[in-house]
C-alpha positions, 0 to 999 in steps of 0.5 A: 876921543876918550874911552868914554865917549867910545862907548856911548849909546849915541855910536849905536846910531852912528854905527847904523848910519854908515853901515847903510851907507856902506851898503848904499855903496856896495848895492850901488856896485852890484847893480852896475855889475849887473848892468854891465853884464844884461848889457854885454849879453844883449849887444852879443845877441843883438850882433848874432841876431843881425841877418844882414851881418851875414852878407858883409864881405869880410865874413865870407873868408874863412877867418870871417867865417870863424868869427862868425861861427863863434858869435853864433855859438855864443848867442846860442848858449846866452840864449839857453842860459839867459834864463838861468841868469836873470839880471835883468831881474836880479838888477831891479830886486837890487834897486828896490833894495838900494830906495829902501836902504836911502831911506833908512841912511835918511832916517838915520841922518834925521835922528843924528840931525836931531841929536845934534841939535837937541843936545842930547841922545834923549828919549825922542831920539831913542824911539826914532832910532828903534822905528829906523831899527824897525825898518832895516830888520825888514830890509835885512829879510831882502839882503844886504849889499854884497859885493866883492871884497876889495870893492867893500874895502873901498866903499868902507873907506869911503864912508869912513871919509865921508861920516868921520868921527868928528862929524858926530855929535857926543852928548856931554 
């Protein structure tokens, strides 16, 4: 690809398209992180919170007794601090966030869409591209994907491989 075709305006757009993707990816993560963590604290209270567990056999030696002294120390501060730690909450502001960055990479990939089959990077595309700027300028006010930075380099390869270069149309 020339020098030229590099700097064409047309690679604002482009440039958009995978950076939503790139955060499609990482919100994606992030909310699966979360689920994981809401779940792991609700199956530790939910196992603490079993009265009938207390009459298994096995917990009635001292090791079972241990064990079980352990599990209830643990409920116990999950549930002090389970309130400190909404991921619950956190999960659901993220997934709002995610329907919100799938709509703009759609926006953006009916703009790329039209440019390819217009043939040109022309007025019509301009004003769409500014309406798409539009909306992520609100949806950066809520944040981005974040993510931990070997899952962002894997989630940036992967939107590499998915949106190549040779997948975008540079008008002449």
């Amino acid at each position: 690809m020339s020098r030229n075709s590099k700097d064409h305006p047309v690679w604002d757009v482009y440039d958009e398209l995978r950076t939503a993707r790139l955060n499609i990816k990482c919100l994606t993560c992030e909310i699966a992180r979360l689920r994981r963590c809401s779940t792991t604290i609700e199956v530790v209270l939910a196992l603490s919170g079993a009265t009938s567990i207390g009459a298994v056999a096995w917990l009635q030696n001292p090791l079972g007794k241990t064990i079980w002294g352990g599990i209830g120390f643990i409920s116990m501060m999950l549930i002090a601090l389970k309130p400190v730690f909404p991921f619950a909450e956190q999960r659901t502001k993220k997934e709002r966030l995610l329907i919100s960055y799938r709509i703009l990479e759609h926006d953006l990939d009916c703009v790329r869409i039209g440019i390819r089959e217009r043939g040109e990077y022309d007025d019509q595309a301009k004003r769409e591209f500014r309406s798409a700027l539009v909306r992520k300028a609100e949806l950066v006010l809520h944040g981005e994907g974040s993510c931990a930075k070997k899952i962002r380099q894997k989630c940036q390869t992967e939107v590499l491989n998915e949106l190549p270069d040779s997948d975008f149309y540079i008008p002449g």
